[in-house]
C-alpha positions in Angstrom: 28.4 5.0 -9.9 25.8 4.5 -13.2 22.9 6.2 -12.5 19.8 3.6 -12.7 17.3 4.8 -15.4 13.9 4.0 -14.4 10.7 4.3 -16.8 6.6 4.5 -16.2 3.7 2.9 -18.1 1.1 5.3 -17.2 1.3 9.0 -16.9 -1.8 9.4 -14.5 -2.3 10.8 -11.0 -0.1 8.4 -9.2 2.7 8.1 -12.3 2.5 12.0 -12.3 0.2 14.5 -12.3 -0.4 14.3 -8.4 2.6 15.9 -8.1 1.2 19.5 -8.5 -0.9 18.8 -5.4 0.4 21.9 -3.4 -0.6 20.3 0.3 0.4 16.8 -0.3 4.1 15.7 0.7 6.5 15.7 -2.0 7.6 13.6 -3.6 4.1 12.2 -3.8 4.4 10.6 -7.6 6.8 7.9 -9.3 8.1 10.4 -11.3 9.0 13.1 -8.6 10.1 9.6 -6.5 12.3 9.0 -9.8 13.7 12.8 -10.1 14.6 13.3 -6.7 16.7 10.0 -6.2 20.3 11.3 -6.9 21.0 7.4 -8.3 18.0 7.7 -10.2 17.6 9.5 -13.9 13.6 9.2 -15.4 14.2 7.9 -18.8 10.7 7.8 -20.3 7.2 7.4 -20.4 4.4 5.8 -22.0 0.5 6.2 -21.9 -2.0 6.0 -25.1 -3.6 9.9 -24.3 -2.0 12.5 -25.7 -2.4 14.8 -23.5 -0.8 13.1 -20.7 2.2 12.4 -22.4 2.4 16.0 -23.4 2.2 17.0 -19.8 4.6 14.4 -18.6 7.4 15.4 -21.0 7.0 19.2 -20.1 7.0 18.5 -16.6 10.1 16.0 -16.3 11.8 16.4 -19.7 11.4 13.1 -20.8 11.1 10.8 -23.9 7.3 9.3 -24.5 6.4 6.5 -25.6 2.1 5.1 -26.8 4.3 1.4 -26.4 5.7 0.0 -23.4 8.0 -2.3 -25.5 9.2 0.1 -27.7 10.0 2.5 -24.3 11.8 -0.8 -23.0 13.4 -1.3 -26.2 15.0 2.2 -26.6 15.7 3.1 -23.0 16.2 -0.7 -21.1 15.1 0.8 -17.9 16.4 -1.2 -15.2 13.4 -0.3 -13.3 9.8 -0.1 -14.4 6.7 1.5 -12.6 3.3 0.0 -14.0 0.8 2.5 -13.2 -1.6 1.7 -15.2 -5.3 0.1 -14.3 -5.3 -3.4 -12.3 -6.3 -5.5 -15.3 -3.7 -4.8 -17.1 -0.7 -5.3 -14.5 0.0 -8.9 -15.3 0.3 -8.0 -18.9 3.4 -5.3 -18.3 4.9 -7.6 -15.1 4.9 -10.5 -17.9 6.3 -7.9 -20.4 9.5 -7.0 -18.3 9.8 -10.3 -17.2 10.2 -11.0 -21.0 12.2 -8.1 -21.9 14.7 -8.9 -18.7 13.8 -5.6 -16.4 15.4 -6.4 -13.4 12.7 -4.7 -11.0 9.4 -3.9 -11.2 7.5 -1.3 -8.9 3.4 -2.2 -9.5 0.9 -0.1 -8.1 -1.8 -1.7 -5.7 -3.9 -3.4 -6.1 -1.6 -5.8 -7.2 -3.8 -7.1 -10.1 -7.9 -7.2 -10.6 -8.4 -11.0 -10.1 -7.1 -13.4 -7.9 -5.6 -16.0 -11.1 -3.6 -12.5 -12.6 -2.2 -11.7 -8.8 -1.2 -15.2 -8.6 0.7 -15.5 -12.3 2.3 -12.1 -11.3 3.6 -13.3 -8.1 4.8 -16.8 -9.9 7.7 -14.2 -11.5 8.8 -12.9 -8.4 8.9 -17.1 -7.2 10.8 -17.8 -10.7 13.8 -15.7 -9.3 13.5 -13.8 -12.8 12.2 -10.4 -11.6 12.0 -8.2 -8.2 8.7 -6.8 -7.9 7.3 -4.1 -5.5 3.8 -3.8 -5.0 3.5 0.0 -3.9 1.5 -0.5 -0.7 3.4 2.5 0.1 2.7 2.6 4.5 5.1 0.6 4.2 7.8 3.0 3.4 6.1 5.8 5.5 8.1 6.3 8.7 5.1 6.8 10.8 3.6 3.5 9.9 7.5 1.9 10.1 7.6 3.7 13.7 4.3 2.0 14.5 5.8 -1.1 14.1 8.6 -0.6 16.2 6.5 0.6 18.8 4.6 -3.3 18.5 7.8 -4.8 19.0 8.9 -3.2 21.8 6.0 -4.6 23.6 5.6 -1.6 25.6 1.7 -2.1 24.9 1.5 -5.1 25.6 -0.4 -8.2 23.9 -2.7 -6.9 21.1 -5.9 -8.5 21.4 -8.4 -6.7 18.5 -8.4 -4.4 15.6 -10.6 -2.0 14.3 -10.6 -0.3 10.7 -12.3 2.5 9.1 -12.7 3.8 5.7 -14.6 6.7 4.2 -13.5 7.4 0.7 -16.0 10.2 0.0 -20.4 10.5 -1.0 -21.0 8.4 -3.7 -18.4 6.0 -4.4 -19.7 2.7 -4.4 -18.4 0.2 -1.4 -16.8 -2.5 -3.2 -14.7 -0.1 -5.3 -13.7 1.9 -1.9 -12.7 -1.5 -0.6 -11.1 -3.3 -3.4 -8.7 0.8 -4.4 -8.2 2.2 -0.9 -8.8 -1.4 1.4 -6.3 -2.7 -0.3 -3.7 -0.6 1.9 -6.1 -0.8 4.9 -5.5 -4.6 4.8 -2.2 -4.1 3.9 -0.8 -2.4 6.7 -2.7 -4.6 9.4 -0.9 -7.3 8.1 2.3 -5.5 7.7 2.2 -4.0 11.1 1.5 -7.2 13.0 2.9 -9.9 11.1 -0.2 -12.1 10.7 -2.6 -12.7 8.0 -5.6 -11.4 7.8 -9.0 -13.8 7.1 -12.6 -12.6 5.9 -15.5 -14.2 8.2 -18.7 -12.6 7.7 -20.2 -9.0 6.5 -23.5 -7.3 8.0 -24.7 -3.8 6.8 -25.0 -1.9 3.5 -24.2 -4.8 0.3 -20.4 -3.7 -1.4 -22.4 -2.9 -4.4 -24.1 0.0 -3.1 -23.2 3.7 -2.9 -24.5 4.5 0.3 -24.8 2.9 3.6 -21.9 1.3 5.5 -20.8 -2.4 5.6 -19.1 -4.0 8.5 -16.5 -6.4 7.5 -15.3 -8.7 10.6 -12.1 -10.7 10.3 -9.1 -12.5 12.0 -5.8 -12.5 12.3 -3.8 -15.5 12.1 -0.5 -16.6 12.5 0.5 -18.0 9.4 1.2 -21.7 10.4 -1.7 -23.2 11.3 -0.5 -25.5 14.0 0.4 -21.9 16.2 -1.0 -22.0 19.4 -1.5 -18.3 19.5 -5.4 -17.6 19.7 -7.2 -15.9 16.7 -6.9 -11.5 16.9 -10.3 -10.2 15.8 -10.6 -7.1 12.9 -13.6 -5.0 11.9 -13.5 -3.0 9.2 -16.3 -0.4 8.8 -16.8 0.7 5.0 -18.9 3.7 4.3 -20.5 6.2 1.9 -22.8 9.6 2.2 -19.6 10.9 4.5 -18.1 14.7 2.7 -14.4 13.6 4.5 -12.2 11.0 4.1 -11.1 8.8 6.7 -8.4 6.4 6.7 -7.8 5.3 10.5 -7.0 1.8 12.3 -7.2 1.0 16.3 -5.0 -1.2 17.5 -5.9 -2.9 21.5 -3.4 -3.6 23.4 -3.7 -5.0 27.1 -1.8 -2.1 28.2 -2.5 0.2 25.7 -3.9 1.5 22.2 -2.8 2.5 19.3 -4.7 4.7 16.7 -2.9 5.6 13.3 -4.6 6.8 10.1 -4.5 9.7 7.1 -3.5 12.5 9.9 -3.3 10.6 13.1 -1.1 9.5 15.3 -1.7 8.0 18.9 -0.4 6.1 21.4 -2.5 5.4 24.7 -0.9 4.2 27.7 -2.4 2.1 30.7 -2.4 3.5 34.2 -4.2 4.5 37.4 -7.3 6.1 36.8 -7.7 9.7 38.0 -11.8 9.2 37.8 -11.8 6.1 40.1 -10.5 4.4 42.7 -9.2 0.7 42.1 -9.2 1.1 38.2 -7.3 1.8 35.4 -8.0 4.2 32.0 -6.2 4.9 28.8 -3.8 8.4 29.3 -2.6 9.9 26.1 1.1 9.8 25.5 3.1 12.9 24.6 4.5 9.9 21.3 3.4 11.4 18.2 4.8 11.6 14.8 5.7 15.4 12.9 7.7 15.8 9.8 7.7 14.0 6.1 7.0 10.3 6.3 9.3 9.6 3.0 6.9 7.2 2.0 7.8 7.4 -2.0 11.3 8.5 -1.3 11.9 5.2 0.5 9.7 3.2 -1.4 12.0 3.8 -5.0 14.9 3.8 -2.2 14.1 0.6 -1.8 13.8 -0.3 -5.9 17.4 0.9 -6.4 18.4 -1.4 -3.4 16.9 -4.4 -5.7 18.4 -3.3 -8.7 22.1 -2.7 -6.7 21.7 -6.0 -5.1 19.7 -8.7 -7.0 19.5 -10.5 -3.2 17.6 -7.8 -1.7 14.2 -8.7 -0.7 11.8 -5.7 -1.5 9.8 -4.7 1.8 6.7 -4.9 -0.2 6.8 -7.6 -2.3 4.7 -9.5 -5.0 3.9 -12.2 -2.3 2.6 -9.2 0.0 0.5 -7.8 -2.6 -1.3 -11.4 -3.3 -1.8 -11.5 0.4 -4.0 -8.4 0.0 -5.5 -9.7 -3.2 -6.5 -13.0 -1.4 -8.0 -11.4 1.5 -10.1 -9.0 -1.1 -11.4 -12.1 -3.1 -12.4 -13.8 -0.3 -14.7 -10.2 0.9 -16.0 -9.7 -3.0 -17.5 -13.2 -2.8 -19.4 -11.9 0.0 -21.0 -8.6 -1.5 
């Protein structure tokens, strides 16, 4: 079978260059995703700097391009990555819409305003284009596990959430929200099935660089008329921290759930051994060891769409303006 030839507007960090990252699982970049897909073959690249493209042809050993339409002219990729900054996504997802690119992977977020997530998610509707959003927990086989785990219902009813993000000292709040809460939100959503509503903020403002700001929400079954009672969410969003934490809590009435950057628990119900005539949380033996595949599956998934135009992507444009909502409705709040 044709090998699918796949091409990336953006040779940065997440296109490339994280790839050399020697304690980060590989294949941790859309090119290395690209390269190691036996139906795959990385047909070119394209950034305005120099230097990256110099470092992205010596490192994969292919053509570069300063023009996405002139890469998509001289290689018709069948799929292309956008990795390039938020405000310009709608420009290259309108781009291979135009040029007839069959799928589309777009890093997260999605777009930088709610109108540009919208229009890009209008050519996923038209039936013209498959894009992926690359909200990439879910391809990772620990978050796809968790899920499983949810619908089992060995835990039981979930009945509240709780988030937390620390993205480093000085970043300021609204940008660690709007880069790295974009998956946070993401994968409470994807893991539960429900969308995810902003109510009210206390704590540091979004535009500071220090503090930490308390974000409550609600999950909601997406019909309105469901009879299922609101889940509340609280995301905690904070600076001054030398560590990163990326972590999320799910209740259960028979159990808990804790899953994050390094961490993976699963809390189960049952007599206490501290008191008579009560119950406590006993940590399971359930874990999760080995590589998650999480950009292995996700352009796994991208040659699935291109094989079979009827495939739905498991991260889709409509998934990615989820997120985009959710974060409009926060930012109006900082």
């Amino acid at each position: 079978m044709e090998k699918i030839r796949a091409a990336i507007v953006g040779l940065g960090r997440i296109a490339s260059l994280l790839e050399e990252d020697r304690l980060r699982e590989k294949p941790c970049t859309h090119a290395g995703a690209i390269t190691a897909n036996p139906d795959c073959v990385l047909a070119g690249g394209c950034d305005t700097d120099e230097e990256r493209r110099r470092l992205f042809a010596g490192r994969w050993g292919a053509a570069v391009y300063t023009s996405a339409a002139e890469m998509i002219r001289a290689q018709t990729p069948q799929i292309l990555v956008i990795a390039t900054h938020p405000d310009s996504h709608y420009h290259y997802c309108r781009l291979a819409a135009d040029c007839g690119v069959p799928v589309v992977i777009c890093e997260k977020p999605l777009a930088d305003t709610l109108s540009a997530a919208r229009k890009i998610a209008g050519f996923e509707r038209s039936g013209s284009i498959t894009i992926i959003t690359n909200h990439e927990r879910r391809y990772s086989a620990d978050y796809i596990k968790t899920k499983e785990i949810f619908r089992s219902g060995e835990l039981g009813a979930l009945l509240s959430v709780r988030a937390v993000l620390y993205m480093g000292k000085t970043k300021r709040l609204l940008d660690v929200f709007w880069h790295d809460g974009t998956h946070l939100a993401d994968v409470i959503m994807f893991l539960t099935g429900l969308a995810l509503k902003h109510r009210k903020r206390w704590g540091a403002k979004l535009t500071a660089s220090s503090g930490t700001a308390w974000l409550e929400g609600e999950l909601l079954q997406p019909k309105p008329e469901s009879a299922c009672p609101p889940i509340p969410v609280t995301m905690e969003i904070g600076a001054e921290r030398d560590h990163l934490v990326f972590e999320i809590e799910f209740s259960c009435m028979a159990g808990r759930l804790r899953i994050g950057n390094g961490v993976f628990e699963v809390w189960k119900s049952g007599e206490s051994p501290y008191a008579e005539k009560f119950r406590s949380l006993k940590k399971t033996t359930e874990g999760f060891e080995g590589p998650t595949g999480y950009f292995a599956n996700m352009i796994a998934n991208a040659v699935s769409c291109v094989r079979d135009p009827g495939n739905r992507p498991a991260s889709s444009a409509a998934d990615g303006l989820a997120v985009i909502e959710y974060l409009h409705s926060v930012r109006a709040w900082r």
